[in-house]
KOLTIMI-658250 format. One record per atom (N, C-alpha, C): x, y, z. Coordinates in steps of 0.001 Angstrom, whole numbers, plus 500000, padded with zeros to 6 digits. Layout:
N
XYZ...
***
This chain:
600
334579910517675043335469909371674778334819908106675310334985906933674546334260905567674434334675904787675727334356904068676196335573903465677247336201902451676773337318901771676955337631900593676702337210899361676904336985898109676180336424897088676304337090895858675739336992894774676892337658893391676102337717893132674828336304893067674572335338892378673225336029892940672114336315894130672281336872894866670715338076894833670999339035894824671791340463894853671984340674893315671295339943891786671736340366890479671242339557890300669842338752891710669720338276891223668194339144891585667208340528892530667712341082892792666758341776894312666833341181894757667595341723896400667576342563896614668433343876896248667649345204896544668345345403898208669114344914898448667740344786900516667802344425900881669955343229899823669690342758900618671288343575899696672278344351898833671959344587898278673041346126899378673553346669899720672421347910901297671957347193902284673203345999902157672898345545903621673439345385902595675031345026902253675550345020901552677020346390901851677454347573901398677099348527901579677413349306903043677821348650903939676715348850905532676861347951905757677749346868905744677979346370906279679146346908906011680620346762904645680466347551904292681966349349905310682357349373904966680757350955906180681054350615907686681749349935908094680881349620909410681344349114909777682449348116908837682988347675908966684330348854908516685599349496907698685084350485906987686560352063907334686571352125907897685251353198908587684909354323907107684262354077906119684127354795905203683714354759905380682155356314904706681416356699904799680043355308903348679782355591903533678320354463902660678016355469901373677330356565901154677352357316900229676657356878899636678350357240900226679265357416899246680593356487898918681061354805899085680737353640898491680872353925897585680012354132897402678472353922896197678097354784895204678677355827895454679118356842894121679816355883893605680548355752894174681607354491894373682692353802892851682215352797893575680956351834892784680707352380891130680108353324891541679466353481890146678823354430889269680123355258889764680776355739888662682026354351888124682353353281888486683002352304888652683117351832886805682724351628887197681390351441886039680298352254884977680871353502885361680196354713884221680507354489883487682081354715884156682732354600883544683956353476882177684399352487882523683355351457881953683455351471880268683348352728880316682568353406879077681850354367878268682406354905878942683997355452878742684661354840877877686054354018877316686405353120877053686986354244875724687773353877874961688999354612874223689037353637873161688877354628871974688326353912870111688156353426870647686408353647872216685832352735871980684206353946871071683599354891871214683589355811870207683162356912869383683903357397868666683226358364867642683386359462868095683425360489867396684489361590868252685196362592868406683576362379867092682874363203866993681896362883867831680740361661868307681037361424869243679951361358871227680374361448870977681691361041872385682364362316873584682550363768872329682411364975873317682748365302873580681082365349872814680367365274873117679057364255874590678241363309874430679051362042875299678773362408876952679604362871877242680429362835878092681386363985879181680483365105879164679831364991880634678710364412881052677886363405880293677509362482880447676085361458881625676945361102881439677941359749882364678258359996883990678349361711884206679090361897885427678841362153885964677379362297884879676645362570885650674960360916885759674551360061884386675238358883885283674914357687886413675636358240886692676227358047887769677301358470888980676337359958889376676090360118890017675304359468890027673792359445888974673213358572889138671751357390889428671700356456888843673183355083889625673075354620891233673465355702891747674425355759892936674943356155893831673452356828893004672630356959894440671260355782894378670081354499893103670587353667893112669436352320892960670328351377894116669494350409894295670604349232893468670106349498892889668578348780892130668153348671890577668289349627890190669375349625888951670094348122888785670702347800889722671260346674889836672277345219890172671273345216890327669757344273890537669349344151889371667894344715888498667955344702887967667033344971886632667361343834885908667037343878884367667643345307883328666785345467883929665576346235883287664658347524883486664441347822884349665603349246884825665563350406883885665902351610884187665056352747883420665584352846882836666604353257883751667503353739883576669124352608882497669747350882882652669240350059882380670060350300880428669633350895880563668091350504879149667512351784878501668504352940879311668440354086878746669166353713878263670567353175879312671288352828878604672858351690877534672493350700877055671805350145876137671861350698875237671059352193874923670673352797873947670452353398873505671346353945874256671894354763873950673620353874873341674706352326873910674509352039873614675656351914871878675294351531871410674594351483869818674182352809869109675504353624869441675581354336869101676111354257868734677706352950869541677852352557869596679453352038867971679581351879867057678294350850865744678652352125865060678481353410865032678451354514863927678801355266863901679452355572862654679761356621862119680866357219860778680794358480860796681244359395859966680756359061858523680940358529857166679926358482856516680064358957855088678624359012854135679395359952853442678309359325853612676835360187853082676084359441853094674419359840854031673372359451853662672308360239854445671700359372856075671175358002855896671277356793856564671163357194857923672090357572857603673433357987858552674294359275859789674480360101858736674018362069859231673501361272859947671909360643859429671211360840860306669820360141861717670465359107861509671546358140863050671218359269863738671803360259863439672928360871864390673817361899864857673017362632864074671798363462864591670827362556865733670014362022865241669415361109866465668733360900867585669372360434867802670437359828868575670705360954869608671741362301868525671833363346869353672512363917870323671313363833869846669746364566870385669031363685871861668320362107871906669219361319872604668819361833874031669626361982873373670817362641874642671620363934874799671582364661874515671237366313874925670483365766875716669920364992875344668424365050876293667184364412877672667660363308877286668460362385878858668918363314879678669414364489879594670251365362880393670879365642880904669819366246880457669077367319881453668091366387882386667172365266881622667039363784882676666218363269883670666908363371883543668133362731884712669327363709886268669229364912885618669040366084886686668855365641887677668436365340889295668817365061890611668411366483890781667323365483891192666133366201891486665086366217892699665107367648893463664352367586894614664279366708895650663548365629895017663309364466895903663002363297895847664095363981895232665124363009895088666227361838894179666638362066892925665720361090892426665833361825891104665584360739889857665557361550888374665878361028887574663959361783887158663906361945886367662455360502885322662436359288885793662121358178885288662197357993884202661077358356884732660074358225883631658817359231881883659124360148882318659594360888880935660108360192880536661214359616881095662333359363880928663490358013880068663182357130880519662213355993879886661864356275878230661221357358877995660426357933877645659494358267875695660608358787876238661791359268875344662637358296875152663551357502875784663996355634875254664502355137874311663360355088875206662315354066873931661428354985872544661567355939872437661064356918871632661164356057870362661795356644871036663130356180870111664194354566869871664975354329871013663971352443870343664539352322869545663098352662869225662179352285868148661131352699867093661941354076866815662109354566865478662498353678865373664335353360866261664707352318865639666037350919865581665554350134865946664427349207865343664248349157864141663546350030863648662816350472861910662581350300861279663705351208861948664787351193861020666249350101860798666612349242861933667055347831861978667861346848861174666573347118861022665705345620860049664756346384858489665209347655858507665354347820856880665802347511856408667414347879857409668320347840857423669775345981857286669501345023858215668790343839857494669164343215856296669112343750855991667916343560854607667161343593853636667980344915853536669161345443853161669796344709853099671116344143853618671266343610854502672656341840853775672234341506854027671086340073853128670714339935851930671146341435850890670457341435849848670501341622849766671747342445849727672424342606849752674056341263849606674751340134850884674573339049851297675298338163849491674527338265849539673814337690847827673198337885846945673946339158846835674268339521845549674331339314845176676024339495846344676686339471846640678134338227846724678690336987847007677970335862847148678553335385846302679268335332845065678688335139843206678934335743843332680078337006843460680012337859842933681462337260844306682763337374845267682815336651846444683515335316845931683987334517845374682972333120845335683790333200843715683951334305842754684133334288841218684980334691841983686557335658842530686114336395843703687438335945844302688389334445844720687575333486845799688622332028844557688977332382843786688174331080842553688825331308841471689929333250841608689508333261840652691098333940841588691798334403842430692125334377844019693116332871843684693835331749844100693396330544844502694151330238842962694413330460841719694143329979840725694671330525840697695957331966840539695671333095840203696840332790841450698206332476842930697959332520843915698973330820843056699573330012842585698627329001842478699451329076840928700577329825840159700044329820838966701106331096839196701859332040840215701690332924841178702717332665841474704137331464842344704085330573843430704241329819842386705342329451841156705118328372840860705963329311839200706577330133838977705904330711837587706675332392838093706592333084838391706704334348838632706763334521838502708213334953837984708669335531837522710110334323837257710891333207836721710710332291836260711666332229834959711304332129833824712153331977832620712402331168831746711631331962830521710594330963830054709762331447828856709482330662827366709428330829826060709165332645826015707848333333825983708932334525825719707456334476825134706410333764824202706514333245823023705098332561824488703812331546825627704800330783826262703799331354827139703254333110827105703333334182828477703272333992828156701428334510826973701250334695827236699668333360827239698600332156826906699623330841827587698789330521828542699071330844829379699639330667830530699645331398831639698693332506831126698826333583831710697913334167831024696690333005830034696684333210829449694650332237829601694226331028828982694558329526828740694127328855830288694258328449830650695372328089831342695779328549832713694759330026833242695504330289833851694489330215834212692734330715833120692534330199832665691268329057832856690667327662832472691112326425832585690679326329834329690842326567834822691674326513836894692048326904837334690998327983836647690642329531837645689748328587837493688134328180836325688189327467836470686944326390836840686275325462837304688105324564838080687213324608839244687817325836839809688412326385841464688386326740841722687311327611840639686226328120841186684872327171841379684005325813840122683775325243840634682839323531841478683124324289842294684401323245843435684114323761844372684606322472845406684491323489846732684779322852846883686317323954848194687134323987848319688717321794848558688876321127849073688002320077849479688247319150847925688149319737847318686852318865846092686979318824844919688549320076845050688358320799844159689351319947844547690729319791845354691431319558845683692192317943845307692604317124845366690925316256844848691503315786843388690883316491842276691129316622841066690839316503840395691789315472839464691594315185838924692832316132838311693613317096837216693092318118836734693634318598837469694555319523838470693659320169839616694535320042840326695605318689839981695642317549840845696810317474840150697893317296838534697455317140837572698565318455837243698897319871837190698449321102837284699101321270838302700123320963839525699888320963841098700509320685841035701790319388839837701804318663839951703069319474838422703799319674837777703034320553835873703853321830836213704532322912836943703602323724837276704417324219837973705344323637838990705791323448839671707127323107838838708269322079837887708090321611837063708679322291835695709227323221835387707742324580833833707973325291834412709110325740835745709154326867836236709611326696836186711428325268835652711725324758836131713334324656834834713661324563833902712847323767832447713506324826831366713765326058831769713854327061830704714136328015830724715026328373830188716316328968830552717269330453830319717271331009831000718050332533830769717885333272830689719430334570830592719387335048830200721031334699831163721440334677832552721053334828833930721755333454834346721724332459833828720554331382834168721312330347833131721013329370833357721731328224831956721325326687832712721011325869832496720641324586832994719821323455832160720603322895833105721018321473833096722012320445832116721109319857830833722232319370830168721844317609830618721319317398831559721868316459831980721494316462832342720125317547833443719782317829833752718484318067832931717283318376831948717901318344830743716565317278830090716470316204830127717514314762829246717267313857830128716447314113831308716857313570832419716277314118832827714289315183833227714370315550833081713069316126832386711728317056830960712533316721829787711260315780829425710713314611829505710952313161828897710116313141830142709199313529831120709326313442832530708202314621832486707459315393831964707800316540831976707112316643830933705914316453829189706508315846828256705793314548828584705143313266829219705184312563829858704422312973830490703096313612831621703495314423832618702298315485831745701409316067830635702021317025830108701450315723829244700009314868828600700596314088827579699720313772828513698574312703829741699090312654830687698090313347831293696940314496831534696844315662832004696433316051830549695814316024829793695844316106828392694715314884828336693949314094829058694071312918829491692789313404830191691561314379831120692434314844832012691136315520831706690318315971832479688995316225831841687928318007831857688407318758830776688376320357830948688280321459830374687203322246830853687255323320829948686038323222829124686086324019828067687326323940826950687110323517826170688638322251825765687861321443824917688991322120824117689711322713823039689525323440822052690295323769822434691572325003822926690898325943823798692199325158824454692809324304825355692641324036826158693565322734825304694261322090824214693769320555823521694684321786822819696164323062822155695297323740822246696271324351822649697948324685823985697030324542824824698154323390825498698794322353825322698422321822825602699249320931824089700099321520823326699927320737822048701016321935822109701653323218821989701626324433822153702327323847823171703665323768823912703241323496825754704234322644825399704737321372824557703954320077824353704740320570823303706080321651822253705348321876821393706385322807821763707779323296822992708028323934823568708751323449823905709576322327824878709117321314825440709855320975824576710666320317823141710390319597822320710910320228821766712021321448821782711680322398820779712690322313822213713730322606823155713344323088824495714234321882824002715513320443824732714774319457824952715918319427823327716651319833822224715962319646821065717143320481820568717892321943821623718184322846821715718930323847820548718743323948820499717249324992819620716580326187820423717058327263819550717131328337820083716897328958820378715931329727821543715429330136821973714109331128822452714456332402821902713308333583822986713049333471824277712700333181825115713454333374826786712620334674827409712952335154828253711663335962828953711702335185830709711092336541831821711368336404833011710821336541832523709791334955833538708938335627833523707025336145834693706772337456834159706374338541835122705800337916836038704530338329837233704748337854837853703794338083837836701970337405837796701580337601837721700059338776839050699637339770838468698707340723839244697761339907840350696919340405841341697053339908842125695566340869841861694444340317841935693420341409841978692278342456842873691952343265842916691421345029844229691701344078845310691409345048846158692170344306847456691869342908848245692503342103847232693476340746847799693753341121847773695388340338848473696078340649849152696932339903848137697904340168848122699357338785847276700584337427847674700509336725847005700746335431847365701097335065848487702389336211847748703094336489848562704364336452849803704252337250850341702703337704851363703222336294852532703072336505853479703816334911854431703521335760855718703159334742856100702100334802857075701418333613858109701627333810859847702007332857859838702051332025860171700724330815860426700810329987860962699270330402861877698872330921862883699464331133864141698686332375863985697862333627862944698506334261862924697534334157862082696243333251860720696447333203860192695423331988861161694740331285861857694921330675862669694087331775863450693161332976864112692933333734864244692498334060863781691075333665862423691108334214861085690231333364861437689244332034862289689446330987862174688841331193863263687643332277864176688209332225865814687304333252865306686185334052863859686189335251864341685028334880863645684318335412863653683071334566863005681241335863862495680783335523861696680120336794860983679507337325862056678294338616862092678469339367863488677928339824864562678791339619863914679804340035865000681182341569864334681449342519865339681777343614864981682078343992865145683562345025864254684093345372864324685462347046863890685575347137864110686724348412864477687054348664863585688165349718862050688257349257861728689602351328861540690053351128861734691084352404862078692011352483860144692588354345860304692291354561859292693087356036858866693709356291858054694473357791858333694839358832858949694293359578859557694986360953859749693946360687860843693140359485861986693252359020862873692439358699862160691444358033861247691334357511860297689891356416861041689649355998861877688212354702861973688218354449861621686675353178861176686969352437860503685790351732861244685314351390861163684177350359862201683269349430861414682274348123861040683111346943860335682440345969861014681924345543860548680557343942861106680205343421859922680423341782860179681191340920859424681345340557858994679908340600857782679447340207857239677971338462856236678093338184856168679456337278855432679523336487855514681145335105855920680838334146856099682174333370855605682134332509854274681660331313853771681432330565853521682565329094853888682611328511853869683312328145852547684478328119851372683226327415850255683852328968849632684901330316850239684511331387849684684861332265850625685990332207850325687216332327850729688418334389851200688395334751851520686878336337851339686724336373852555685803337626853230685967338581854027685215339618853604684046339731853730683145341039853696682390341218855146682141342775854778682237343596856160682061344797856158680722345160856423680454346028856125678876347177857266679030348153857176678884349457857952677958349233859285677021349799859907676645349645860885675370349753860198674256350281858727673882350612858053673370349510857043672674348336857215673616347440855463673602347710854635674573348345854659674998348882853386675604348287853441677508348027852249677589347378851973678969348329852788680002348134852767680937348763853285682140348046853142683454346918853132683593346030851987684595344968852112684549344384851356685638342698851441685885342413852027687240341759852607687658341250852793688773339816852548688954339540852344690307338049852027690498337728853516690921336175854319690806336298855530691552336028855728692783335845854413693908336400854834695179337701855311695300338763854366694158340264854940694230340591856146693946340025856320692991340479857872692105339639858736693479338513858759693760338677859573694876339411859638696204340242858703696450340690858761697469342293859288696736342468859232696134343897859974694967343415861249694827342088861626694751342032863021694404341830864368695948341322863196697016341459863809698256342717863819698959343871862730699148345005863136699583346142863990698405345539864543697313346258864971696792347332864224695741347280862771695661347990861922695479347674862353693285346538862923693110345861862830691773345444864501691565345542864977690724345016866418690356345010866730688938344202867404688593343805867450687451344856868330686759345184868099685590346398868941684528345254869525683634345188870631684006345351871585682967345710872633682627345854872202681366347026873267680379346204874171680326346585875468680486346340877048680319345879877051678988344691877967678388344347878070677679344730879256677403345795879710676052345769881206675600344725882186675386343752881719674812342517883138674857342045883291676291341647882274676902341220882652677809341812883274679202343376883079678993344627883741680008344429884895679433344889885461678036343962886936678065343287887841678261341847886994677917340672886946678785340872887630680040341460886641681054341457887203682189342348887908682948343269887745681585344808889040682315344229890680681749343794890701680619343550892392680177342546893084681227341476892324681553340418893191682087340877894256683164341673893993684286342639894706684806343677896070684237343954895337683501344519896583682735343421897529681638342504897209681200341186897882680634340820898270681936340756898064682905340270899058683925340977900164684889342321899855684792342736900822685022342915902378683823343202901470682227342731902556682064341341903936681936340536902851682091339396903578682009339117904345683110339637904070684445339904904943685426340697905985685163342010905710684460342254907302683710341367908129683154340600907193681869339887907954681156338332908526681980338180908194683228337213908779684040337776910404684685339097910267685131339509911367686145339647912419685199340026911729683691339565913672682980338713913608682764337571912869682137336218913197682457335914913815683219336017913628684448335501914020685780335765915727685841336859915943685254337133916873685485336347918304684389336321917247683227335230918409682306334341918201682559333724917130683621332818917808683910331557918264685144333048918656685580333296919756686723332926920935685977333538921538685121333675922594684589332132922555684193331635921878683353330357921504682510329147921732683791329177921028684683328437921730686211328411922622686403329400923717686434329569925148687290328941925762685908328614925456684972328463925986683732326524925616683548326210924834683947325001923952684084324359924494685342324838924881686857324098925283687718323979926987687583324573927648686603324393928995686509323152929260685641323145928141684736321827928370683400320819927953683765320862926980685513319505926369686023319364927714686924319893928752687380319710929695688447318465930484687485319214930869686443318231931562685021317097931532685282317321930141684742315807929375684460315234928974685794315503929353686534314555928760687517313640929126688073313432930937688300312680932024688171311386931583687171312201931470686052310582931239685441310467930333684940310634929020685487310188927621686130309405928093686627309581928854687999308663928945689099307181929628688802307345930780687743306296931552687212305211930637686472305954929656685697304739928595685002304525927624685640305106927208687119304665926272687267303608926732688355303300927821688196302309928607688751301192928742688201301110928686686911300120928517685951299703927525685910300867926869685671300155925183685273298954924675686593299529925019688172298742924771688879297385925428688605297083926983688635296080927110688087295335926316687592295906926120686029294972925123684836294907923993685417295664923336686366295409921648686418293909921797687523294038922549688659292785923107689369291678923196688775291475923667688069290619924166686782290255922604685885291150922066685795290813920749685428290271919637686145290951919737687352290698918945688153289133919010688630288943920228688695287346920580689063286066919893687689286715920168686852285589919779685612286024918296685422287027917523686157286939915871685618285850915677686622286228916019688160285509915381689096283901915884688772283816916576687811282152916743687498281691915725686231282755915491685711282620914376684378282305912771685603283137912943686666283362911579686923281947911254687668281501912658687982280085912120689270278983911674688392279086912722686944277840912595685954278158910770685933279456910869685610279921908909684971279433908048685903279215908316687580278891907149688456277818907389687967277158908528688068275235908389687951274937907887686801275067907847685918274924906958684536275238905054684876276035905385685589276747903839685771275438902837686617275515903385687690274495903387688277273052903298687746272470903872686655271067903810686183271379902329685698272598902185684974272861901070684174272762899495684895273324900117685920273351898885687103272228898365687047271254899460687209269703899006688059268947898494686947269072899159685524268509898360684826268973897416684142270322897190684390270976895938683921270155894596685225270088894547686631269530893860687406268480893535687156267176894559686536265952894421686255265798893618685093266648893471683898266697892489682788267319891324683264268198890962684293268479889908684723267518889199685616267188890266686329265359889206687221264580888778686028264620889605685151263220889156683743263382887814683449264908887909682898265502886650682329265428885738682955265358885860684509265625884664685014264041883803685603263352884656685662262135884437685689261703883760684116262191884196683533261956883536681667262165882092682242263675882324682463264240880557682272263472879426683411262803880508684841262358879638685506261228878933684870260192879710684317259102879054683593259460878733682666259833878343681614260784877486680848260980875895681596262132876236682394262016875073682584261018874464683921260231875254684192258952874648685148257961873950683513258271874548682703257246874257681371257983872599680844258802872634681201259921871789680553260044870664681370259796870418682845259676869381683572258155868942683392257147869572683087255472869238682790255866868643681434256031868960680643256348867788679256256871866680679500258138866830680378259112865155680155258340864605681352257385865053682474256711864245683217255167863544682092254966864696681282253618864210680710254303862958679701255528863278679220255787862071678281256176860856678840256716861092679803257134859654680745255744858873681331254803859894681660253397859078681781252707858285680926253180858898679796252341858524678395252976857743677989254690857931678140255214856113678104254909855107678714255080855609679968254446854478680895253296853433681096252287854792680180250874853671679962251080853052678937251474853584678018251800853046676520252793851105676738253721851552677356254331850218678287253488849076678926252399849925679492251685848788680809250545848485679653249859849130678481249190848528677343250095847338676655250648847849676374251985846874675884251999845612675988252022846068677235252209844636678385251065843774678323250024844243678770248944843984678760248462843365677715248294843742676589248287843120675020249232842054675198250251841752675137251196840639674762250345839787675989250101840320676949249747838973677738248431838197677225247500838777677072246895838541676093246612837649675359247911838079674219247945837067673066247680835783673304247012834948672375246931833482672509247363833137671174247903831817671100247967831086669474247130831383668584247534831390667548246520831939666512246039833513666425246838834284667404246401835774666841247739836583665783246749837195665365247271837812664019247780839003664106248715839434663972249934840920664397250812841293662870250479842562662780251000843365661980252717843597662295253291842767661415255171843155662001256016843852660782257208844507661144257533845391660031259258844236659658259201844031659047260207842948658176260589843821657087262451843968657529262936844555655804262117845453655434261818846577656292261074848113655521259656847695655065258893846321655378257837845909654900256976845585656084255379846193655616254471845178657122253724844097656187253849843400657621253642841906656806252962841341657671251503840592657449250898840254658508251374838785658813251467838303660255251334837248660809250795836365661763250880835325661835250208834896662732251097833979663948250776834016665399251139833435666527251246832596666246252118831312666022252192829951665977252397829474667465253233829649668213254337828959669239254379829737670634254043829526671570254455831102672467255112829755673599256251829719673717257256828704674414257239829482675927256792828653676696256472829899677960257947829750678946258602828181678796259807828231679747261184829147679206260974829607677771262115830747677458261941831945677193260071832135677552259442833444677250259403833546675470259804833046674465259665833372673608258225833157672349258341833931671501256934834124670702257485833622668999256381832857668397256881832343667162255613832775666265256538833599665082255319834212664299255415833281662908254321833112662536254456832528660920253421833001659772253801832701658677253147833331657919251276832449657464251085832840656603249537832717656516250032830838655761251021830206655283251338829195654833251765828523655793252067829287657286252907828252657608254415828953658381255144829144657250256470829305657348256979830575658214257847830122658973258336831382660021258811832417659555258318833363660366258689834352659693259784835115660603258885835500662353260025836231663234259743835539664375260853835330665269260972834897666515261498836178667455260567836742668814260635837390669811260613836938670982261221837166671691261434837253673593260035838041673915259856837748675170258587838633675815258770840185675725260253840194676144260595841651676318260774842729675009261298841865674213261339842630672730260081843122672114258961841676672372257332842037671846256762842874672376257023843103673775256338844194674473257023845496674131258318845637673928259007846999673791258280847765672001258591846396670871257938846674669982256393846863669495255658846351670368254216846936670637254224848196671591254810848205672356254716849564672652255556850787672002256215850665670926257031851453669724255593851579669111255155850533668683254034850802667728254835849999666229255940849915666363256254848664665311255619847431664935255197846892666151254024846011665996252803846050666084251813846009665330250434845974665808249555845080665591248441844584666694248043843140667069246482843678666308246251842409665789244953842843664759244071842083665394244087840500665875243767839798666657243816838674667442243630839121669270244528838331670240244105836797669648243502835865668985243401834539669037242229834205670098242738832744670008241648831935670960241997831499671804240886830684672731242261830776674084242529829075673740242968828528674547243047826764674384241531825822674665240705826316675407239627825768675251238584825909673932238937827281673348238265827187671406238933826718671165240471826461671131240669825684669869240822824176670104240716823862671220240644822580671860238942822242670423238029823050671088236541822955670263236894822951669048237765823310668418237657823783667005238331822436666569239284821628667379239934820570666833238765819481666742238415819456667817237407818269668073236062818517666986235662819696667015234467819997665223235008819305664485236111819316664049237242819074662884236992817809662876237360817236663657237798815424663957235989814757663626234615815537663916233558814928663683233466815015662457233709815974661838233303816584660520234172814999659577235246815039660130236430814047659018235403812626659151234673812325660533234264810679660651232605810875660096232066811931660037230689811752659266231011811586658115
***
């Protein structure tokens, strides 16, 4: 026999879930009508939870579960069939877990509806005298009312879109002057500061932060120079100004106003909204400073701490990480549950979590707003308990985790008769091994023999195999000395060539050389032009740029060379010199012949 298993009981096989129930009977001695009660209170109860609903909907709700307690205990195909009546009915009801009484008319219509959903189910649950509950009506008044709630829910999103639109803008002005305000909180809130600098601090000042917290995001922002050089000024404003109760070490101000006025000049480099105001403030601040360290007298007062906007929490207050880590696990579509005087409880879906925006929106079943939170708040709502998450029970998966229990007890039935055949199947099994065991013992007497016998002729295969291995070794080593002796003379043969050719360049080079120096005007050199040799002659040899001027037998130029090119190409052998010329004293002679010859 198979054992029982979830997988096929919710895929459909009512049959075995019949048979779970009989076994457990038979083994514990219980009727099997009174396991299924069992199981389906079980269910029901599940639905009973406290805070899943609304007081106004929960005393209304509280006879329906024993009629369905009873209707699922007489159908075993509740539990195997995702599409069943009963299952569509409880996930019409459960809808009901996301409302609570609030003005409008959106709110009064769902609680009418959905009160008249559970009227009608009572009288449909009713065991008919064929034993079973009027399913075709019962289905009849679900659809009903899941048509007219999916009308609702396509307008409540619509609703809930536009909302998340229109709110984003205001959420991230919300979360840009939040982190301005906690940061000049944080470092001047009740420490001592020129009263005149109270409302630039908290107009200008502010102001210029708030606007470029909004238009960037927490990652940009952070590394902006401005932002960076505030980070480091105000920690610093907050030490340098004395008050009745306390006064600031003169050292400390000779020492750190020149860094402070430094950072301040700097930080008017950077790029800001609006210049004016803020070059302003900062010669104002600069001028404070100045008066400070030269023991001006100054009005200072405490700066009062900056307002947060409704709804956002102190700077003060500390949270630790682990709970605002929390904030991090829920997705918009997550529902919550938040408690408030008077047993007030509210029932929000998160409609909005954006990253760059340090804020919550929460919405109605409806669309409709219901607040914002920042998620320092929501975590501090979700640690005193003040906030908890709603969720509605899921039918397959309450299944899920109600049968396995009962699949295991019966299969513990279906083990103890097992167990017991095979008991019998043992005492039946150690008599046929007594048999056989005798002559087990006789061949495995043999077998030792033969494996002996084997064992003796491998270890003679294996000694022949080293000694073979071994010859192989030695003359595998002896072809590797050969070889390597090959490659040494090789390349001992192979460094005597590229030394003999590098010599033979070398002279070939210092001829080269030698020839071009040589040359005088008027010698005649073989040059290769366009795939052609073409003889020419030295015209020009320009000695302050090293260069050489060749021309043809008319006259006309033909190639111009550097020293270095003529020598590289005479020593190629591209060029060849037919004859060096004359030096300047022949042709000095040869001009002056010339010049007698013209006057005789």
């Amino acid at each position: 026999m198979s054992e029982f298993t979830l997988q096929t009981i919710i895929a459909g096989d009512s049959l075995q879930l019949s048979e779970v129930f009989a076994s457990i009977a038979a083994h514990e001695g219980n009727a099997t009508g009174q396991l299924r009660a069992q199981l389906a209170n079980e269910i029901a109860l599940s639905f009973t939870t406290s805070h899943l609903w609304d007081l106004q909907l929960q005393l209304p709700l509280q006879p329906l579960w024993q009629l369905l307690s009873n209707a699922i205990s007489r159908d075993d195909e509740f539990f195997c069939n995702t599409q069943h009546p009963l299952r569509a009915l409880l996930q019409a009801l459960l809808t009901g877990c996301y409302w609570y009484p609030r003005e409008g008319k959106p709110a009064q219509q769902f609680q009418d509806k959905y009160l008249s959903l559970v009227e009608s189910c009572k009288t449909r649950l009713t065991i008919t005298d064929e034993g079973s509950v009027d399913s075709a009506s019962l289905q009849a008044a679900v659809q009903q009312y899941s048509d007219w709630l999916a009308g609702e829910d396509k307008r409540a999103a619509m609703l809930e879109t536009r909302l998340c639109e229109t709110e984003l803008a205001n959420l991230k002005q919300i979360s840009a002057e939040t982190r301005v305000i906690d940061l000049i909180n944080k470092n001047l809130a009740g420490r001592p500061l020129p009263t005149d600098l109270h409302p630039l601090v908290s107009g200008t000042l502010k102001s210029e932060l708030q606007y470029w917290a909004f238009n960037r995001t927490p990652e940009e922002l952070i590394q902006l120079p401005l932002w960076k050089s505030w980070n480091r000024l105000l920690p610093a404003l907050g030490e340098l100004f004395s008050s009745d109760d306390a006064q600031v070490d003169d050292q400390f101000l000779y020492q750190q106003i020149p860094l402070v006025i430094a950072e301040l000049e700097r930080s008017s480099e950077h790029p800001v909204n609006h210049s004016q105001s803020y070059q302003q403030l900062i010669e104002q601040l600069s001028g404070y400073l100045m008066a400070n360290i030269q023991k001006q007298a100054l009005e200072n007062s405490l700066f009062p701490a900056l307002a947060n906007s409704a709804g956002q929490s102190s700077s003060n207050t500390h949270v630790p990480y682990s709970l605002l880590k929390q904030t991090e696990q829920i997705h918009p579509g997550d529902w919550f549950i938040f408690f408030g005087e008077n047993d007030e409880c509210l029932r929000c879906k998160l409609a909005l979590k954006n990253p760059e925006v340090d804020q919550l929106l929460l919405v109605d079943h409806t669309g409709r707003k219901v607040m914002i939170k920042s998620h320092k708040d929501f975590a501090l709502c979700l640690s005193t308990g003040i906030a908890r998450p709603l969720i509605a029970p899921d039918i397959q998966r309450l299944i899920e985790n109600t049968l396995p229990s009962w699949i295991e007890r019966a299969n513990t039935s279906v083990q103890a008769q097992l167990l017991q055949q095979k008991q019998k199947a043992e005492q039946l099994v150690r008599a046929l091994i007594a048999k056989q065991q005798a002559a087990a013992e006789v061949a495995a007497k043999a077998r030792a023999e033969a494996e002996a016998r084997m064992q003796q002729q491998l270890e003679a295969r294996r000694a022949a195999a080293r000694k073979a291995m071994a010859e192989a070794r030695a003359l595998a080593d002896e072809q590797r000395r050969r070889e390597a002796e090959q490659a040494a003379e090789a390349e001992r043969l192979r460094i005597e060539q590229a030394e003999a050719e590098a010599a033979e360049t070398l002279a070939r080079r210092q001829m080269a050389q030698q020839a071009v120096s040589e040359l005088q005007v008027g010698a005649w050199l073989e040059i290769q032009l366009e795939n052609e040799k073409q003889r020419a002659k030295l015209s020009v040899i320009i000695a302050s740029t090293n260069k050489y001027i060749f021309a043809d037998q008319v006259g006309r130029k033909l190639a111009e060379y550097t020293r270095d090119q003529l020598q590289e190409q005479v020593a190629q052998e591209q060029i060849k010199i037919l004859r060096n010329g004359d030096n300047f004293e022949d042709q000095l002679a040869k001009v002056i012949r010339g010049l007698r010859r013209d006057l005789s």
